[in-house]
VEXLOLUM-793108 format. One record per atom (N, C-alpha, C): x, y, z; residue number from 1. Coordinates in Angstrom, 2 decimals, decimal comma, padded with zeros to 5 digits. Example, Ala and Ser with C-alpha at 12.3 -4.5 7.8 and 13.67 -1.06 7.14 Angstrom:
! VEXLOLUM-793108
        xx        yy        zz   seq
    013,19   -005,69    007,80     1
    012,30   -004,50    007,80     1
    013,20   -003,30    007,80     1
    012,85   -002,25    007,08     2
    013,67   -001,06    007,14     2
    012,90    000,03    007,87     2
This chain:
! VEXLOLUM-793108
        xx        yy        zz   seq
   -022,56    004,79    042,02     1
   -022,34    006,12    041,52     1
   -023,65    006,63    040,95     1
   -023,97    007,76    041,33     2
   -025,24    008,51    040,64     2
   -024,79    009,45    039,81     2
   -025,62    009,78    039,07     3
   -025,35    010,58    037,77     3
   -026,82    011,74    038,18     3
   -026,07    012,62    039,41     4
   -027,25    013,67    039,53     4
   -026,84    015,06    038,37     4
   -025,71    014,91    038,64     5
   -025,41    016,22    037,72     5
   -024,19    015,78    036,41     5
   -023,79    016,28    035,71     6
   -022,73    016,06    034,64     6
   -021,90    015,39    035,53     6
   -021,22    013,82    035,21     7
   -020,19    013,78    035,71     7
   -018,58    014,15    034,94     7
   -017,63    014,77    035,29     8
   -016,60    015,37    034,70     8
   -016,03    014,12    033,96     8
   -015,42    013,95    032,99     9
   -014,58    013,35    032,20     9
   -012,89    012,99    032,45     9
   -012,59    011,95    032,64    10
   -010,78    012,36    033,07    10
   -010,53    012,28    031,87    10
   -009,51    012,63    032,01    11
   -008,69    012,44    030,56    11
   -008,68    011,41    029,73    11
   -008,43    010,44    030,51    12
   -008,16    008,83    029,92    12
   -009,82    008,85    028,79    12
   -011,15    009,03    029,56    13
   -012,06    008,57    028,90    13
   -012,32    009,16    028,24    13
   -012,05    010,90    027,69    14
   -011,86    012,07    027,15    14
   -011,42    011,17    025,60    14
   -010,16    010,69    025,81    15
   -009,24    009,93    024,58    15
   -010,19    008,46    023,73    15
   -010,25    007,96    025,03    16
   -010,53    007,10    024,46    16
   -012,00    007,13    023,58    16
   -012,82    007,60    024,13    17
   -014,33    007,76    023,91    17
   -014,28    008,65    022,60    17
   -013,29    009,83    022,89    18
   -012,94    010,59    021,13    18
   -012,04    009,54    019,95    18
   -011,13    008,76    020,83    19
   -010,88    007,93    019,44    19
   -011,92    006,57    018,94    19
   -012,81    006,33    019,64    20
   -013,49    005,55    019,76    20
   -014,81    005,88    018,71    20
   -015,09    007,31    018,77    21
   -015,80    007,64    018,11    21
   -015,36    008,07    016,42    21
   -013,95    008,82    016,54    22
   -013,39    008,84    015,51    22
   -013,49    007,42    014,32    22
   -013,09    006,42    014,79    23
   -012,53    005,50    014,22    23
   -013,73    004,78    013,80    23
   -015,13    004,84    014,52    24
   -016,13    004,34    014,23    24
   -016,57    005,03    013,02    24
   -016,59    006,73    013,04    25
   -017,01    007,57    011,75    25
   -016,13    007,21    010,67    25
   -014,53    006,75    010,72    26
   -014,08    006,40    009,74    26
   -014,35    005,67    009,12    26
   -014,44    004,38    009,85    27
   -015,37    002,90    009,36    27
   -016,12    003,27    008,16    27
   -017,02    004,17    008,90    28
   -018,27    004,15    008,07    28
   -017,68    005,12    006,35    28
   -016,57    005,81    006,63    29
   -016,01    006,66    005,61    29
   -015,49    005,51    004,53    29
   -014,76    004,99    005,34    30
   -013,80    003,74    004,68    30
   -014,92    002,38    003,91    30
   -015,90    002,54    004,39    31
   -017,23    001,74    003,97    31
   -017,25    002,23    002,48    31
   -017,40    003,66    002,54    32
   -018,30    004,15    001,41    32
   -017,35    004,32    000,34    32
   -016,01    004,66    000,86    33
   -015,09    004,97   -000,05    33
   -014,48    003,90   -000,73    33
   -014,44    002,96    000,01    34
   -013,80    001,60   -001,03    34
   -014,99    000,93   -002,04    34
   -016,43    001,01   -001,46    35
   -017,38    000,69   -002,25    35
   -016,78    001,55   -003,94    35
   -016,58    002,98   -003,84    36
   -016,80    003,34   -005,03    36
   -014,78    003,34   -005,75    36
   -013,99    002,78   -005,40    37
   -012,77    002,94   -004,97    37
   -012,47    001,89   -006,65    37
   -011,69    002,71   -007,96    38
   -011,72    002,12   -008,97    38
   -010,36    000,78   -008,68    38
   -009,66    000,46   -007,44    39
   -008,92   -000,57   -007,05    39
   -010,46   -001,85   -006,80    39
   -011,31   -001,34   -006,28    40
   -012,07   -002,44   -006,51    40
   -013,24   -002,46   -006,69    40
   -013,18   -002,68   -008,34    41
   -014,32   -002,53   -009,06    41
   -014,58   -003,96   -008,97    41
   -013,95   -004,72   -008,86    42
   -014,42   -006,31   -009,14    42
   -015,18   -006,75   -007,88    42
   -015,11   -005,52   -006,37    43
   -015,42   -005,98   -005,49    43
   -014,56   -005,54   -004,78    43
   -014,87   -005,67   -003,18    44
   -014,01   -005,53   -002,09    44
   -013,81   -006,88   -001,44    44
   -012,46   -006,68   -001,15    45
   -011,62   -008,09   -001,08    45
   -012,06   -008,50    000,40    45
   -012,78   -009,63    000,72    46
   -012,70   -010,16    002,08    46
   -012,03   -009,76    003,03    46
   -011,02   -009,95    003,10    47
   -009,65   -009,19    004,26    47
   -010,28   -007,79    004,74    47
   -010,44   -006,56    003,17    48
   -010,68   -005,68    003,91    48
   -011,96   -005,46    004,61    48
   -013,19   -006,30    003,85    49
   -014,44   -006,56    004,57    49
   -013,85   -006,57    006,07    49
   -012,87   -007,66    006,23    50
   -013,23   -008,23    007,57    50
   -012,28   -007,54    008,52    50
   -010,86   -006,25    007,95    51
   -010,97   -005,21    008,64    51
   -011,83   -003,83    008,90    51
   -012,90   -003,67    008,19    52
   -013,87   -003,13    008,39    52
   -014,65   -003,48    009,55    52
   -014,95   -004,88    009,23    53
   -015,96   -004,95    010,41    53
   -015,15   -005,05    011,67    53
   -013,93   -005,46    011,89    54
   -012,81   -005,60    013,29    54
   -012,86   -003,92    013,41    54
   -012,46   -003,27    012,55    55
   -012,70   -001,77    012,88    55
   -013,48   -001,08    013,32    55
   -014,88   -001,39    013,10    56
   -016,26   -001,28    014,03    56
   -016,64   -001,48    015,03    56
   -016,34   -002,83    015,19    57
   -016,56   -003,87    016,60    57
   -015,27   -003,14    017,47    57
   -014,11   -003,18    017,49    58
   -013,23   -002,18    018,52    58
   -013,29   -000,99    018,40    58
   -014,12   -000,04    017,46    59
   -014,28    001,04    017,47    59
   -015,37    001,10    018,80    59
   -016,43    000,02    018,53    60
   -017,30    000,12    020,14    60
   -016,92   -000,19    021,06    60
   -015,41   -001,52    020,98    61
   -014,81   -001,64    022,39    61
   -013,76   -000,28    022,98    61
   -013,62    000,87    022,25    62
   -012,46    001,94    022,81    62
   -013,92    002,67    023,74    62
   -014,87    002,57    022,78    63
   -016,15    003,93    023,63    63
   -016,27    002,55    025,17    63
   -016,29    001,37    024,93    64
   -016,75    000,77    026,14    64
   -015,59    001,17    027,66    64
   -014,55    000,92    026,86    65
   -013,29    001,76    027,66    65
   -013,52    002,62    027,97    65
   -013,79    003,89    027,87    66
   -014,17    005,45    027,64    66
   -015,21    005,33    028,78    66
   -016,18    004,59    028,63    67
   -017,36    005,00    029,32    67
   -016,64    004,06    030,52    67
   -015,92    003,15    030,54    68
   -016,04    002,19    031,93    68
   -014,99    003,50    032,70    68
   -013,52    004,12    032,33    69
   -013,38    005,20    032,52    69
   -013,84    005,84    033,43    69
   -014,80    006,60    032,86    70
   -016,17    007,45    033,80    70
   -016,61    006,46    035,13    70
   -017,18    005,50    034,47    71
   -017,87    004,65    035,52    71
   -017,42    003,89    036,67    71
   -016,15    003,58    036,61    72
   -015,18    002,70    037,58    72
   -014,16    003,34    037,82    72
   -013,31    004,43    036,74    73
   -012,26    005,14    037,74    73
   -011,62    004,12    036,71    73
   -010,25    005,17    035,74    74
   -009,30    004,79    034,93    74
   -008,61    003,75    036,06    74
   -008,51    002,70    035,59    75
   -007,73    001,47    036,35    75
   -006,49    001,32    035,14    75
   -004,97    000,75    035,66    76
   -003,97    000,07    034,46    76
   -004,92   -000,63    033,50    76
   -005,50   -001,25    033,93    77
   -006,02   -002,92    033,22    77
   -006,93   -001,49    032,24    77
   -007,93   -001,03    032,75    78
   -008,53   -000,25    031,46    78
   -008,00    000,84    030,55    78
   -006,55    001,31    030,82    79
   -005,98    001,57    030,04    79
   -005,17    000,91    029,25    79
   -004,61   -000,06    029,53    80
   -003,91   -001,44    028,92    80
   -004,90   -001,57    027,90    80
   -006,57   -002,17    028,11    81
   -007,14   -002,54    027,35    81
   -007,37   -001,15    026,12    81
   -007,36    000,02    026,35    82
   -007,79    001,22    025,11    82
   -006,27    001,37    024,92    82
   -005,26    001,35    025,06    83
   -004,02    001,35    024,35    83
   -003,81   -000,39    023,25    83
   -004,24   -000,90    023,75    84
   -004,06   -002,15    023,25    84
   -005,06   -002,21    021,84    84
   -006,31   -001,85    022,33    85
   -007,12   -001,59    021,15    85
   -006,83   -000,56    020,07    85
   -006,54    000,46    020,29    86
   -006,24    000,97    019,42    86
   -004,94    000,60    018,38    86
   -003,66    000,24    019,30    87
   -002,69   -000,80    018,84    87
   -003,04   -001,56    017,85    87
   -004,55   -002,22    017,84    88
   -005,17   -003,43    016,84    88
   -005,44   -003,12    015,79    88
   -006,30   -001,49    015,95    89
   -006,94   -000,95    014,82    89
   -005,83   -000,60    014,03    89
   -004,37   -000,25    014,43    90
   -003,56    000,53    013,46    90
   -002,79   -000,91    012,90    90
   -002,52   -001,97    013,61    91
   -001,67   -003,11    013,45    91
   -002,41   -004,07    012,30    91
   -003,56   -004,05    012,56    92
   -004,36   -004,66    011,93    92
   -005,30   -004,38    011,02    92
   -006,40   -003,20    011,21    93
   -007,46   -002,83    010,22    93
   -006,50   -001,68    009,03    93
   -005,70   -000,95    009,32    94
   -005,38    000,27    008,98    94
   -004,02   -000,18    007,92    94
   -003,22   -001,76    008,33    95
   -002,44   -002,01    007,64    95
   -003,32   -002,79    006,78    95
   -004,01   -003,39    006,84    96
   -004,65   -004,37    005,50    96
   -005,01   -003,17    004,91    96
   -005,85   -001,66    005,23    97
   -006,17   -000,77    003,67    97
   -005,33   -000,71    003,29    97
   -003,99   -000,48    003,87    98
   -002,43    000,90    003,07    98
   -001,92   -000,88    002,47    98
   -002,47   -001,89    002,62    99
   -001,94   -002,83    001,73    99
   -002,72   -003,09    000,22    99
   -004,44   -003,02    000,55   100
   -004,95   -003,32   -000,33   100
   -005,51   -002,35   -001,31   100
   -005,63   -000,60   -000,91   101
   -005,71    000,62   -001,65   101
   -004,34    001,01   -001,69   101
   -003,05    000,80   -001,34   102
   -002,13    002,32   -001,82   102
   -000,84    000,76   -001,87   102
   -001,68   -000,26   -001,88   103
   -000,35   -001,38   -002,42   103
    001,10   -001,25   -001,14   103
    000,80   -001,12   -000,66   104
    002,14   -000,79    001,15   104
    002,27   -002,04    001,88   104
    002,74   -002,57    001,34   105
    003,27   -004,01    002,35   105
    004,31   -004,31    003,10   105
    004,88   -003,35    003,56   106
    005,90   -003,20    004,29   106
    005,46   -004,17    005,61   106
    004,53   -003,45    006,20   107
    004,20   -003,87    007,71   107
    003,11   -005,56    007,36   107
    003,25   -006,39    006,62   108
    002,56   -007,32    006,35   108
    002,43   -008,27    007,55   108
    003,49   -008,12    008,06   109
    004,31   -009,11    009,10   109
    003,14   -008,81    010,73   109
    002,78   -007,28    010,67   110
    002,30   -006,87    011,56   110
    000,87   -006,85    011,71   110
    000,02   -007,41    010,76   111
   -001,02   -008,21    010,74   111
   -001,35   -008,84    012,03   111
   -000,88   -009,90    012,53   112
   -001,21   -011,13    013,55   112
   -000,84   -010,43    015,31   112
    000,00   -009,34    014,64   113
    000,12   -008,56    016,06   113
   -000,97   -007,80    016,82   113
   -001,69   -007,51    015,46   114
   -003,15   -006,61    015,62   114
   -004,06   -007,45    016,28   114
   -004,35   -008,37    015,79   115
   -005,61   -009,55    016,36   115
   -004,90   -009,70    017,63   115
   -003,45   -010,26    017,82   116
   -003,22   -010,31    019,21   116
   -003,61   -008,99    020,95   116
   -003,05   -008,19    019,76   117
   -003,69   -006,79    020,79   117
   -004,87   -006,90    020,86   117
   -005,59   -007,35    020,25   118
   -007,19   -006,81    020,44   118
   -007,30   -007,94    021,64   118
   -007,02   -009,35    021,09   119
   -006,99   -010,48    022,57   119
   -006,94   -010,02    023,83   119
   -006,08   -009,25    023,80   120
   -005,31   -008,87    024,94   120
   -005,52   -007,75    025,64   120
   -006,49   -006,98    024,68   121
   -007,39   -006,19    024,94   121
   -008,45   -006,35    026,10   121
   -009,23   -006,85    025,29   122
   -010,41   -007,77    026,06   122
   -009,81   -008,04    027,03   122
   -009,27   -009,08    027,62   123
   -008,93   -009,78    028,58   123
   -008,33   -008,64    029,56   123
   -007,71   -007,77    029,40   124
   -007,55   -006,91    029,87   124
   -008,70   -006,02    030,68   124
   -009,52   -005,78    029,73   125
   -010,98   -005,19    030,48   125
   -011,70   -006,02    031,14   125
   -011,57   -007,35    030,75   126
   -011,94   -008,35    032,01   126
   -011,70   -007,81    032,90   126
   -010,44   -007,97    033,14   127
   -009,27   -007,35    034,38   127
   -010,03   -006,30    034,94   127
   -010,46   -005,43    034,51   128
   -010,35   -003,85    034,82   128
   -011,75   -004,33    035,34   128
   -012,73   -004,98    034,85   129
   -014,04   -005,19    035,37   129
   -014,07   -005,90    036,53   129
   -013,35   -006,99    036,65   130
   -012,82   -007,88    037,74   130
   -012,38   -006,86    038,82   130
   -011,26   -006,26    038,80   131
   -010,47   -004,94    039,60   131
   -011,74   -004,38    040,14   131
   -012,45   -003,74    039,53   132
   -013,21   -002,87    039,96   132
   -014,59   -003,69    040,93   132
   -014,76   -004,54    041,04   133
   -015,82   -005,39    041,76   133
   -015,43   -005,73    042,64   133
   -013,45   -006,44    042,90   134
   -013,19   -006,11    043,70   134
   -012,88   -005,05    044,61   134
   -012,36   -004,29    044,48   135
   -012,44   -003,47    045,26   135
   -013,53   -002,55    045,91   135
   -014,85   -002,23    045,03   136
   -015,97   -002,24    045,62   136
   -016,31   -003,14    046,42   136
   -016,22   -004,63    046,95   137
   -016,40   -005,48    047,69   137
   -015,64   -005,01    049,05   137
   -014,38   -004,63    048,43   138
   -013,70   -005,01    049,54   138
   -014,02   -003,51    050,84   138
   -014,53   -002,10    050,03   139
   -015,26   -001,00    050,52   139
   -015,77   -001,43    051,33   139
């Protein structure tokens, strides 16, 4: 594929690449705001450190979606993988804040579901990378 002129956007990478970017600017919101956040003055609690940084790192795997999108042609497997990711960020990064700023433990349970989506994520875009090599081969 050449990139002589703008190539158009489908939808799929439209989403993903905007939530991808969203969620990355939040990161960085959610960075600054718990730093000064009088729940933790003693510090920020590991957990949410380490949904911060899971929030970052799949915030760059939704844009990798987004752009493969563009580049290979929305396949299942690469939408599987940006539905799945995002699935992670809300299952996982988004329930540890509403647990550890606004005290919400309802969804506690739904923790381990998040890390699983993100697994399953990945492996998924394997897929979609795999998919797409084949079938260029087979051209």
């Amino acid at each position: 594929m050449t990139f002589t002129q703008a190539t158009p956007l489908t939808v799929s990478a439209r989403i993903f690449l905007s939530l991808g970017s969203i969620s990355a600017c939040a990161s960085v919101a959610f960075s600054a705001a718990f730093a000064h956040l009088p729940v933790f003055a003693a510090g920020v609690p590991v957990m949410v450190q380490t949904a911060l940084t899971q929030q970052q790192f799949h915030s760059l795997g939704l844009v990798i979606v987004g752009l493969s999108c563009v580049c290979l042609g929305a396949s299942r497997w690469l939408l599987a993988a940006g539905w799945l990711m995002l699935a992670g960020l809300l299952l996982f990064s988004l329930n540890l804040y509403a647990r550890h700023v606004l005290g919400f433990d309802a969804f506690r349970a739904l923790v381990p579901w998040g890390g699983g989506a993100w697994l399953l994520a990945w492996l998924c875009l394997t897929l979609g990378f795999a998919s797409a090599a084949a079938r260029k081969t087979a051209s």
